[in-house]
C-alpha positions in Angstrom: -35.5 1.5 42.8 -35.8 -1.8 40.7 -38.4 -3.1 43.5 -40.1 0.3 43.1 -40.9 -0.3 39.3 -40.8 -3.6 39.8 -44.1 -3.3 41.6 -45.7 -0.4 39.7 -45.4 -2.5 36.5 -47.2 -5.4 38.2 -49.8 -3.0 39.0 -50.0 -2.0 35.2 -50.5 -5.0 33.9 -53.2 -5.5 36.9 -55.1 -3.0 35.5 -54.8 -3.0 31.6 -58.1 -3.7 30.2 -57.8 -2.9 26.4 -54.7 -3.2 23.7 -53.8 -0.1 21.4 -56.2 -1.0 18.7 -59.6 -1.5 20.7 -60.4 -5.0 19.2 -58.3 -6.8 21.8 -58.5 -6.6 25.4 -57.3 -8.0 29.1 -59.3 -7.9 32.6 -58.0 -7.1 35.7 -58.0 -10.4 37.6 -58.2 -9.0 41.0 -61.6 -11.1 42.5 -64.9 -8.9 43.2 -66.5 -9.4 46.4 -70.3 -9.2 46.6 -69.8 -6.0 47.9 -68.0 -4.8 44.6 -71.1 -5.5 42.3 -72.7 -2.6 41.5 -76.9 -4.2 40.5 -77.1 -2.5 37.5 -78.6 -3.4 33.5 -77.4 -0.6 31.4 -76.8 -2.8 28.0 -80.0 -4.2 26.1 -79.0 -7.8 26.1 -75.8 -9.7 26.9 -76.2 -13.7 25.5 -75.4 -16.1 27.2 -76.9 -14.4 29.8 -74.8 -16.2 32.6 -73.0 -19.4 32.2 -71.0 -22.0 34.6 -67.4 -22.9 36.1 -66.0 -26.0 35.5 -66.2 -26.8 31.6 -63.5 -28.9 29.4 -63.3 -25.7 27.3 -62.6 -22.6 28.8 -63.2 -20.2 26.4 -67.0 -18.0 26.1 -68.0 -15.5 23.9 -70.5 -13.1 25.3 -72.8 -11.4 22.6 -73.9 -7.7 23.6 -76.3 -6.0 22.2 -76.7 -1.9 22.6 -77.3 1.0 20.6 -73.4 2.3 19.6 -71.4 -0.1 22.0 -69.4 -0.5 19.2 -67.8 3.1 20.4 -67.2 1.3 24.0 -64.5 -0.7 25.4 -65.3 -4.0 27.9 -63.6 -4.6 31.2 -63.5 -7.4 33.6 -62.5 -7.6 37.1 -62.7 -10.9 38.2 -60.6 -13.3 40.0 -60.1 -16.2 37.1 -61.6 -14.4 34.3 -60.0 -12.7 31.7 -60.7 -10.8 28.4 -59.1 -12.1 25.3 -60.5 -10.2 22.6 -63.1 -8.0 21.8 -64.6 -7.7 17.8 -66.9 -5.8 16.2 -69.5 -6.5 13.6 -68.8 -5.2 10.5 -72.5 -4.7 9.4 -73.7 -2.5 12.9 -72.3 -1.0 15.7 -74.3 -1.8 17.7 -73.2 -5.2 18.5 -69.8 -6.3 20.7 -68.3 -10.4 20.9 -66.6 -10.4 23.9 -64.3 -13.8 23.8 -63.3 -14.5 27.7 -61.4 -17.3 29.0 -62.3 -19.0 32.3 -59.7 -20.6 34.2 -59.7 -23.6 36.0 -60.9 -23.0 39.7 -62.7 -19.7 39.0 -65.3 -19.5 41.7 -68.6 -19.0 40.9 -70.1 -15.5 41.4 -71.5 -12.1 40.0 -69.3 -9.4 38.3 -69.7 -6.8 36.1 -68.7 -5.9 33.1 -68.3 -2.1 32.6 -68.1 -0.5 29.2 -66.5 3.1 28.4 -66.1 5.2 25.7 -63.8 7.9 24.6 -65.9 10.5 26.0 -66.0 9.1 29.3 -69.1 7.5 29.3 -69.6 4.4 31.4 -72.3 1.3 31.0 -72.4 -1.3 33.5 -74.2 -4.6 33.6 -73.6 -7.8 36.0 -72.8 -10.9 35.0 -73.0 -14.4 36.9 -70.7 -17.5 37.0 -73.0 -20.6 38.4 -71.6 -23.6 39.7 -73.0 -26.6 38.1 -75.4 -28.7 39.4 -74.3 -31.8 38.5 -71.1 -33.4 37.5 -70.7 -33.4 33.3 -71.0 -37.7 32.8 -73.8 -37.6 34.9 -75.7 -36.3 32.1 -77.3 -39.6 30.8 -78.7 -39.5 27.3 -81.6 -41.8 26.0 -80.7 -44.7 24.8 -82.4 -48.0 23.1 -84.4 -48.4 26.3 -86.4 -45.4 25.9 -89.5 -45.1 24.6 -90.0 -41.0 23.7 -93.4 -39.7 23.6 -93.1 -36.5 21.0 -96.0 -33.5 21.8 -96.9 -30.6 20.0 -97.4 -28.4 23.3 -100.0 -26.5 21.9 -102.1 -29.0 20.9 -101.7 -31.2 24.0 -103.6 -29.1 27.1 -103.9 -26.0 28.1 -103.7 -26.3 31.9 -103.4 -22.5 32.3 -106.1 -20.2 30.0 -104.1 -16.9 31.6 -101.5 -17.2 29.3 -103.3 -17.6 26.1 -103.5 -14.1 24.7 -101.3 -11.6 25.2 -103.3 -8.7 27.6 -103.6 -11.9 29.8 -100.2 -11.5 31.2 -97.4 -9.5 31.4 -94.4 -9.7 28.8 -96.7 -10.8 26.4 -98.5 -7.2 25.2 -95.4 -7.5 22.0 -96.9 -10.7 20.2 -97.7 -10.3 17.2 -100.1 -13.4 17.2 -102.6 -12.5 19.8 -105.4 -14.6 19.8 -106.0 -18.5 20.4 -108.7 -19.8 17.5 -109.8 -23.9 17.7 -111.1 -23.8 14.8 -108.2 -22.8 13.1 -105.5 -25.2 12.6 -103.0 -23.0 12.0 -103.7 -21.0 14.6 -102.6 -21.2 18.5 -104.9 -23.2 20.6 -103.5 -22.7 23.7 -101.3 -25.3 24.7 -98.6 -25.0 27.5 -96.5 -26.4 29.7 -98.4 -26.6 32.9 -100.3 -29.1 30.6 -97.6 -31.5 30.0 -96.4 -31.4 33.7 -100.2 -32.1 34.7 -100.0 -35.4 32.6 -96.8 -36.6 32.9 -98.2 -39.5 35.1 -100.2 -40.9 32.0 -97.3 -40.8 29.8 -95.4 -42.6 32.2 -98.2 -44.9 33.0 -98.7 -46.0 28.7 -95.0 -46.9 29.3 -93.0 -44.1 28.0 -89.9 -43.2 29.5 -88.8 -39.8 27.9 -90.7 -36.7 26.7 -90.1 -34.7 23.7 -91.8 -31.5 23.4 -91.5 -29.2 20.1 -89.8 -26.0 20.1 -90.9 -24.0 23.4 -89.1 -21.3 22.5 -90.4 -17.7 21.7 -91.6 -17.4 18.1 -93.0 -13.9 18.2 -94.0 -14.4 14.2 -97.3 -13.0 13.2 -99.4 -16.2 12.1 -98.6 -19.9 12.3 -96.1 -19.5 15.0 -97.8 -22.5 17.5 -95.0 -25.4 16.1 -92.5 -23.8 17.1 -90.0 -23.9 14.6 -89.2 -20.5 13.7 -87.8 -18.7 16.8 -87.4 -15.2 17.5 -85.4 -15.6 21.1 -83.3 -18.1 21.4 -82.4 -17.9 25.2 -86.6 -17.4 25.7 -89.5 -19.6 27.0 -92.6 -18.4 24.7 -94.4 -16.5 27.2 -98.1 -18.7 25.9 -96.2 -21.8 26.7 -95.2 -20.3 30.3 -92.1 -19.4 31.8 -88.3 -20.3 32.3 -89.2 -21.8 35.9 -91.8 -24.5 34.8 -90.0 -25.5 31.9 -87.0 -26.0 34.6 -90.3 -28.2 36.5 -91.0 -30.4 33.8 -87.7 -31.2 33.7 -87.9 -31.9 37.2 -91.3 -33.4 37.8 -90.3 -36.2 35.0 -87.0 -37.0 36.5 -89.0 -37.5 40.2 -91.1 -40.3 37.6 -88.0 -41.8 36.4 -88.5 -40.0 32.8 -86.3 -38.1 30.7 -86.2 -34.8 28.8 -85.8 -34.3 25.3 -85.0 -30.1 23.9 -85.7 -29.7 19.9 -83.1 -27.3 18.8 -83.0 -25.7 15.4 -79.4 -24.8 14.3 -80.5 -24.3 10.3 -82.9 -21.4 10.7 -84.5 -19.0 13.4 -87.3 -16.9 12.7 -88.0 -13.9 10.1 -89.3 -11.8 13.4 -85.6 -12.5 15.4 -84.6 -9.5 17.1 -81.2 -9.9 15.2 -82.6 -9.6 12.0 -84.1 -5.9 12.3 -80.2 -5.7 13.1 -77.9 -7.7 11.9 -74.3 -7.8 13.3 -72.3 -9.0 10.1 -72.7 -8.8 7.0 -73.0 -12.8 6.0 -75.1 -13.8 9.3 -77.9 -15.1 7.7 -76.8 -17.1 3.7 -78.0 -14.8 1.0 -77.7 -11.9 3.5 -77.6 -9.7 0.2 -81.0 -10.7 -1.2 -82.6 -10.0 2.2 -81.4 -7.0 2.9 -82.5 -5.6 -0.6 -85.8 -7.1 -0.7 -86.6 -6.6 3.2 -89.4 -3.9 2.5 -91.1 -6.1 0.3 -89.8 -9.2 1.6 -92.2 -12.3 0.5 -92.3 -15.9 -1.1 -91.3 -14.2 -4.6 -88.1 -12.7 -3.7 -87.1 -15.8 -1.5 -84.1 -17.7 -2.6 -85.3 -21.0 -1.0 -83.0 -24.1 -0.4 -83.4 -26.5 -3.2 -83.8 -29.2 -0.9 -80.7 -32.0 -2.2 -79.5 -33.2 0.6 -77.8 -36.0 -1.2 -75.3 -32.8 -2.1 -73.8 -33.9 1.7 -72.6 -37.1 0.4 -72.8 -37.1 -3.2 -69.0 -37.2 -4.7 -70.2 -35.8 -7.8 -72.0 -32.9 -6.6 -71.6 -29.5 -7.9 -71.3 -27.0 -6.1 -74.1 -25.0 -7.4 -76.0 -27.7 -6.0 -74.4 -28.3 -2.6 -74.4 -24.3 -2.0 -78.1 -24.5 -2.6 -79.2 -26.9 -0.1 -77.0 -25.9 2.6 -77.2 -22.0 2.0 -81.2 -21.4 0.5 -83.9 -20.4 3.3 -86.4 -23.1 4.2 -89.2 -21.2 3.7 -89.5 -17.2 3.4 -90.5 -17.0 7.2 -87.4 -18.8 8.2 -83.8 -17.4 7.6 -81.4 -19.4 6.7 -78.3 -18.4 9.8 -74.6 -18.6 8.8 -72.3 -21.2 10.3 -69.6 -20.6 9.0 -69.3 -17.6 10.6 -67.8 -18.0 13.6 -69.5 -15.8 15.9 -73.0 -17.4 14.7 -71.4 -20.8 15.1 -70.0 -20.2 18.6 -73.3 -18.6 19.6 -75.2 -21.8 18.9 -73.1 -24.1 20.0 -73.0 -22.4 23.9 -77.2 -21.8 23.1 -77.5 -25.4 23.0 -74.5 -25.8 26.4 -76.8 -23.2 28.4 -79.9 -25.1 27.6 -78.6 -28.4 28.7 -77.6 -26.9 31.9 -80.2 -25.0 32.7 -83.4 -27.0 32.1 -80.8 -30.4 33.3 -81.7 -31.5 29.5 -81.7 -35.4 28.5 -80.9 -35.3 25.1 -81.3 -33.0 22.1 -83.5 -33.3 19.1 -81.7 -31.4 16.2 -84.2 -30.2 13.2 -83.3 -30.2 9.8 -79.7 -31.6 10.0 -78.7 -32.0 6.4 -79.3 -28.6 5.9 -77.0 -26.5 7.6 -73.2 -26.4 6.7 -72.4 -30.5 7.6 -68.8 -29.2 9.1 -70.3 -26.8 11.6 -72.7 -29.7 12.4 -70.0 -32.0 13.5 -68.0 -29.1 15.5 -71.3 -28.4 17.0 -72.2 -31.9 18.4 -68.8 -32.9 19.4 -68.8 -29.5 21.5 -71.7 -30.8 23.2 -70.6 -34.9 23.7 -66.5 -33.5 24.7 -68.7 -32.2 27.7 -70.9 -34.4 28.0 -69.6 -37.8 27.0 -72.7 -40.1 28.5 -75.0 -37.4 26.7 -77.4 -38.1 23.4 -78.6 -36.3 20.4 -81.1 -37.2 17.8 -80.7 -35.6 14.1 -83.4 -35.1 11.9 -82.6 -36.2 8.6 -85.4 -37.4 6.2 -84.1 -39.8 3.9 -85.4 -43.2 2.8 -81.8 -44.0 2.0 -80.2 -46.0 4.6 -76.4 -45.2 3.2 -77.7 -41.5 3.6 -78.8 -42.0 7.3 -75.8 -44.1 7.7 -73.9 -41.5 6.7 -75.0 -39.1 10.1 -74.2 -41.7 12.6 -71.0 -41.2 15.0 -68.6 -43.9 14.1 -69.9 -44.0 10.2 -67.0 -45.9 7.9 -67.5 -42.9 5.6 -64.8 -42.5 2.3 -64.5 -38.9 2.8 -63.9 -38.9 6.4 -66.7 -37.0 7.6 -67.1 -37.9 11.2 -70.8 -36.5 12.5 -70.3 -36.6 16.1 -73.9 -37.7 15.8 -75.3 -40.5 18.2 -78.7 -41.0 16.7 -80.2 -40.3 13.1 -83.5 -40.7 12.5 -84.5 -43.9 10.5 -87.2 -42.8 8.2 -86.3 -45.5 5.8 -87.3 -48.3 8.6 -90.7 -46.0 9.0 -91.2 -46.3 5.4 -90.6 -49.7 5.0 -92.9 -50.9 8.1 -95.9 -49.6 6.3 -95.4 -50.5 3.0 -95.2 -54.4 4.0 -98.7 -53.9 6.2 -100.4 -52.1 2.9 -99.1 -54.3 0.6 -100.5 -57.7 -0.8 -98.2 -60.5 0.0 -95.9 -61.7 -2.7 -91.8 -62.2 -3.2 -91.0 -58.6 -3.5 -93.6 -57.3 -1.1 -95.3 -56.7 1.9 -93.8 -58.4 4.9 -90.3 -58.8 2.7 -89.7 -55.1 3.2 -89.4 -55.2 6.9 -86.9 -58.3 6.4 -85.0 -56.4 4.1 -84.9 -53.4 5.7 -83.4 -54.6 9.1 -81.0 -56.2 6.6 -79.3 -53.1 5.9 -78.5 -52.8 9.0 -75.0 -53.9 8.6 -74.7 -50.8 7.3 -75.0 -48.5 10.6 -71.8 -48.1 12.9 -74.7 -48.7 15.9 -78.1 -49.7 14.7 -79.6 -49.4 18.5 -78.9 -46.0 18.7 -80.9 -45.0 15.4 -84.1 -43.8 16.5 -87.4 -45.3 15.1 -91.0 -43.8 14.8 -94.3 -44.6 13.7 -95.0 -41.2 12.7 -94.1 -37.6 13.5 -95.3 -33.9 13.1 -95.2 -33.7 9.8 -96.3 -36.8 8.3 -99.8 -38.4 8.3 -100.5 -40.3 11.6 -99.3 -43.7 11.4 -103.4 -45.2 11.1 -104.2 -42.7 8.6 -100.6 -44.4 6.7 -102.1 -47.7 7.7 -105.8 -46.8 5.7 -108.1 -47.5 9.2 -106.5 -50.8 9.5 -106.4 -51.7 13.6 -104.5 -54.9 13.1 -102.0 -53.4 11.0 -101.5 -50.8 13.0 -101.1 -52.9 16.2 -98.6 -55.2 14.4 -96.5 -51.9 13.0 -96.6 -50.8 16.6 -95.0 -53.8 18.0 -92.8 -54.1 14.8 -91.5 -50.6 15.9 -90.9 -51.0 19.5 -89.3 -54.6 19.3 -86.5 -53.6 16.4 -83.4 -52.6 17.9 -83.8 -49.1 17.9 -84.8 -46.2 20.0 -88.5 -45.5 19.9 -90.7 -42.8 19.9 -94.1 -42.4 19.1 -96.5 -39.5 18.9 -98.9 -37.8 20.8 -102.9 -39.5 20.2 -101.2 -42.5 18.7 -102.2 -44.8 20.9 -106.2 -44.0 20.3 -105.9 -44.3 16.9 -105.9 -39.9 16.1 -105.9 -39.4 12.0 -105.8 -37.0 9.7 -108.4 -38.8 6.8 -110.1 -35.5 6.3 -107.4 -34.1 5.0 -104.2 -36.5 4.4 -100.7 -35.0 5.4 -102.4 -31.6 6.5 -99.9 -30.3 9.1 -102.6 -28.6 11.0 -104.8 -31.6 11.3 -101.9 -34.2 11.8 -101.2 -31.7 15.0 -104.7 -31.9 16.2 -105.9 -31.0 19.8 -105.6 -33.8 22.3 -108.9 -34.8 23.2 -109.1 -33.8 27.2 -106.9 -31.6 27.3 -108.7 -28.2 26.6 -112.0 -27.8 29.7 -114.8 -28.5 28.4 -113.8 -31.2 26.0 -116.4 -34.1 25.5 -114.2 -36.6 25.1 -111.0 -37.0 28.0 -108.5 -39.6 26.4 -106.4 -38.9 29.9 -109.6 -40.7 31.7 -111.0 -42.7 28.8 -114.1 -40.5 28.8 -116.1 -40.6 25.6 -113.1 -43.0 24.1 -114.4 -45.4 21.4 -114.2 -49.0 22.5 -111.2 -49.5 19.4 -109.4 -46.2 21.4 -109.7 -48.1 24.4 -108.1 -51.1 22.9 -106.0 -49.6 21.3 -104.2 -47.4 24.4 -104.6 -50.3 26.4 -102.3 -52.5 24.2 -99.7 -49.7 23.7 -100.0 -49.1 27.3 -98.9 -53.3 27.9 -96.4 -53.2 25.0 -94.6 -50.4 26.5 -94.5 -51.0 29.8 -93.5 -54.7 28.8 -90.9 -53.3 26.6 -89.4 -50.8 29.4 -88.0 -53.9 31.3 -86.7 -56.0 29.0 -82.9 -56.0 28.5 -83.6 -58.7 25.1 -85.5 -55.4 23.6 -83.1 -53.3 24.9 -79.9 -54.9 23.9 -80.1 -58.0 22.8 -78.8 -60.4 19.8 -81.5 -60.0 16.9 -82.3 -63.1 14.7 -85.0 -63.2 12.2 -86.5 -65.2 9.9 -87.4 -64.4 6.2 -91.6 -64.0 5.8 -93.6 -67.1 5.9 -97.0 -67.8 4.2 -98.1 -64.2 5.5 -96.1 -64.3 8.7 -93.0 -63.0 10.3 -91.1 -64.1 13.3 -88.1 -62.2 14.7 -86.6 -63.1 18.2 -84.7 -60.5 20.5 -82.5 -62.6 23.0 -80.0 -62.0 26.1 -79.3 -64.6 28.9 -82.1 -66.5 29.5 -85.0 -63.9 28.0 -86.2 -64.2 24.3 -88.7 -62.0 23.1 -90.9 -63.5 19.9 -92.7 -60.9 17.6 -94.8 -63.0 15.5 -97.0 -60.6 13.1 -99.8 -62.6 10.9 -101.6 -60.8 8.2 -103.8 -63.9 7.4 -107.3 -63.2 7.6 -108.2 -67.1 8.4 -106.4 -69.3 10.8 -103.1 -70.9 9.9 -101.1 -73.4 11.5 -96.6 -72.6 11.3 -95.0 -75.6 12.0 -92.2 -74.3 14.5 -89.5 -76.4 13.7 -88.1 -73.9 10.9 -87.3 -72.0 14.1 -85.2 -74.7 16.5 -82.0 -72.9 16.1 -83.5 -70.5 18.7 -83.8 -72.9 21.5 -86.8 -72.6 22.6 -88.8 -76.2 21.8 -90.4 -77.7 25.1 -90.3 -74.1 26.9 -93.2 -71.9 27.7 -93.7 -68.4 27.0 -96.5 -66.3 28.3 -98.1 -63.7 26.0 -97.2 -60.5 26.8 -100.4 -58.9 25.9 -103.2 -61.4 26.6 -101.2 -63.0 29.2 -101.7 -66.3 28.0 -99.1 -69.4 28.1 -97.8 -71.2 25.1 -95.7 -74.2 25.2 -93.4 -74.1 22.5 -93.0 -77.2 20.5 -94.1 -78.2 17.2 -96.3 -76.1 15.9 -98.3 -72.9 16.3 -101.6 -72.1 15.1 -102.6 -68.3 14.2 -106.5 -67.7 14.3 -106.3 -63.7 14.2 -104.6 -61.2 11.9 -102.4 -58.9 14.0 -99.3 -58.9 16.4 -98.1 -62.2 19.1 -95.6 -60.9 21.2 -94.0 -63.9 23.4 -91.7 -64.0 26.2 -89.6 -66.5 28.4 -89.6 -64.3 31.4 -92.1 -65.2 34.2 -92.9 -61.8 35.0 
């Protein structure tokens, strides 16, 4: 008799699904064969919509989406997979969190997931565990031997016209933006990702060994929705950019070239078109939920409670909090809503968004938009999720600040006072950016022009890892670097080479190298992102063949194209000791060095020819030894003196080849 009920309560507990209440509730862990799965898709959507064995953290919360599934209880039968709880939203009900755990040695496979209600009423949907391609540390990240060549992919070539406008292709009839218009520049041109793949081998051939397109995700908004910032489906390829599949083949296409791939994420804010926000599960999902909701029939730039962009607030130890709430919790814009970390169903979801991207487009790195403004706590849960994975793995955060203590303050091993640790390998180094042009565009004197490069890398001592900060010329949203430069080619050749000899990570933007500009209309977003000159049919001008290129656009690529491909082999760039020198009647010398390699940057801004008597730099080592040019080619004996008979950039090395 006790064997009898012995075994019937093991075959209870096999079978309980759900608790008393309904918000908690168990699988059966009996393993489905193939055979079991029944192939059906009753629920709208279920995110992530599969995921992977074999993770550090066990846990994953599915979000489901369906009209009154609030009313239905989940059950799993699955050999290894359990259900621990099961909540509700408290603002629908039409929204379940399903929290599962995963043990170690599940195999991979499909199940499903059946839903029921009290009336008897059944849903089912399948649900797949993959095995992972790749073992976690073999995720390698960029690092400071990576040149990244940023693209705005709508802008860069349009390699397939079928998926321009919505009646072109299936999936696309919902857009709400539905035409392509060159002449606007805030409208879509056409751009996709067929276009990038088609020219990877000229970004690898000017040198660069990652590629870092903009948001491809879908932004379904009704104007302005080609950068890509404000998404509407975060687990979606933009159907004008092209599908799931070749995003997967850009990733693999620049892997076959040796090149890397870079995602930008955007954890602050998602688009005002989201399916969520016609929706919304909880009640504080997006900040100032409240002023949404009663504004959303006349929802515009008026009734937006916009961040008040502080971002000191992060660091400041005297910050209110009517000041800190308003950075952190205010919308960017009206078009963008500002989503909830704290909650921790939002902050769960996009922390495994971000897992599910890395494993399913075999991601490189991460670029992370707008990181000061989110909540700072979530930010460091949400990239020390990602590097407790991935432990070789980078991420880049963009946080615009001409403060060095403030960009300090981001990276991963900071000696901050309050303890904040960011989890963050690589903030963006806007200050350095800042400080590059203003010592080309200034005269020369004791407080300016070259003396604010000098001082600049002197704050360097303040960075936990000043390699890993990453370094630009320019960006999306700031004037191209020779529009900042006023037309200068010199300058702009010696900021270039300034740029990619620092100890940094470097990336530059698309049509730098032949000289692209916004003068027409400084700092305008839409001409800053202007089309790439080739990459449309039809263009008169081919910058991918040097068609129609201006003699200074030929020099110009050509010289980036030598710098980086120079600076993709050399360990002194990449990690070696930096010494410099403070500026010198118009000049500036600073020396990159391991083992037997030195790299010289020399950058003159003398318009007639001077003569630098080299012995101010003998603690170097490098009297009696020649160095050949790196650009021109040319050998120089070092010994007592060097004459300079052109304004611009000398880049020297004592490797042969």
């Amino acid at each position: 008799m006790k064997k009898l009920a012995f075994l019937f309560f093991s075959f209870i507990i096999a079978l309980s699904v759900s608790c008393k209440d309904g918000n908690t509730s168990e699988s059966a862990v009996d393993s489905s064969s193939p055979s079991d799965v029944i192939d059906k898709s009753d629920i709208e959507r279920i995110e992530p919509p599969n995921w992977w064995t074999g993770f550090k953290n066990d846990t994953l919360q599915l979000l489901v989406k369906h009209d009154n599934i609030g009313d239905f209880t989940p059950s799993i039968s699955y050999n290894g997979v359990s259900i621990n709880k099961v909540s509700k939203g408290d603002n629908s009900n039409n929204y379940l969190f399903i929290d599962v755990i995963i043990t170690d040695g599940t195999p991979a496979g499909r199940f499903n997931i059946k839903f029921k209600n009290d009336n008897g009423d059944e849903l089912i949907d399948v649900y797949e565990l993959k095995t992972r391609s790749k073992p976690a540390e073999d995720y390698k990240g960029f690092n400071s031997s990576d040149a990244i060549y940023l693209i705005t992919p709508d802008r860069f070539a349009n390699a397939n016209p079928d998926n321009d406008t919505p009646i072109a292709m299936e999936g696309q009839e919902g857009l709400l933006e539905k035409t392509i218009d060159r002449t606007n520049n805030y409208a879509r041109h056409g751009g996709d990702i067929e276009g990038i793949i088609n020219h990877l081998d000229y970004i690898k051939d000017l040198g660069f060994t990652a590629v870092w397109p903009q948001p491809l995700l879908t932004n379904n908004m009704k104007r302005g929705s080609y950068h890509g910032y404000a998404i509407t489906d975060l687990y979606q390829i933009d159907p004008r950019f092209g599908t799931l599949a070749e995003y997967q083949e850009l990733s693999q296409k620049a892997k076959q070239r040796g090149m890397k791939l870079v995602m930008d994420q955007v954890a602050n804010h998602c688009g005002l078109e989201h399916w969520w926000m016609k929706d919304l599960p909880f009640k504080d999902w997006v900040n100032l939920q409240d002023n949404y909701e009663k504004n959303i029939d006349n929802w515009n730039n008026d009734v937006t409670i916009n961040s008040n962009h502080i971002r000191t607030t992060n660091q400041d130890i005297y910050a209110s909090k009517y000041d800190s709430d308003g950075n952190s919790n205010g919308w960017f814009v009206s078009a963008m809503p500002d989503l909830n970390q704290r909650n921790p169903f939002m902050a769960k979801y996009i922390i495994q968004n971000s897992i599910w991207w890395i494993e399913t487009a075999q991601l490189d790195g991460i670029r992370q938009d707008t990181y000061p403004y989110p909540d700072k706590h979530f930010m460091s849960d949400w990239a020390g999720a990602i590097m407790t994975e991935y432990p070789n793995f980078s991420i880049v955060g963009e946080e615009w600040s001409y403060n060095p203590l403030l960009i300090g303050y981001w990276q991963e091993g900071a000696n901050n006072r309050d303890g904040y640790d960011s989890n963050l390998k690589s903030p963006m180094d806007f200050a350095m950016q800042s400080k590059v042009v203003e010592a080309f565009n200034e005269e020369e004197s004791w407080d300016r022009g070259l003396v604010k490069i000098y001082e600049g890398l002197a704050n360097d001592f303040h960075y936990a890892s000043p390699k890993d900060i990453l370094i630009f010329p320019g960006n999306h949203d700031m004037s191209r670097i020779f529009t900042q430069l006023k037309g200068d080619i010199p300058n702009t050749k010696m900021a270039l080479a300034t740029y990619a000899t620092m100890p940094r990570i470097l990336q530059m933007y698309y049509g730098t190298e032949i000289l692209m500009d916004d003068f027409d209309k400084p700092g305008d977003h839409g001409l800053i992102r202007t089309d790439y000159p080739g990459g449309w049919e039809g263009d008169t001008v081919n910058a991918f063949t040097g068609e129609g290129l201006t003699p200074q656009q030929k020099d110009m690529q050509a010289f980036v194209k030598t710098l980086l491909n120079y600076r993709k082999n050399s360990k002194a760039i990449h990690e070696g000791k930096t010494v410099h020198f403070a500026p010198f009647m118009g000049t500036y010398f600073l020396f990159r060095t391991l083992g037997d390699e030195t790299v010289v940057l020399i950058v003159n801004k003398n318009d007639k020819p001077i003569t630098i008597d080299l012995k101010r730099y003998s603690e170097i080592g490098l009297d009696g030894k020649t160095l050949h040019n790196i650009i021109s080619g040319d050998k120089f004996i070092w010994n007592n003196a060097i004459e300079l008979t052109t304004k611009g950039p000398i880049l020297l090395t004592t490797k042969t080849n």
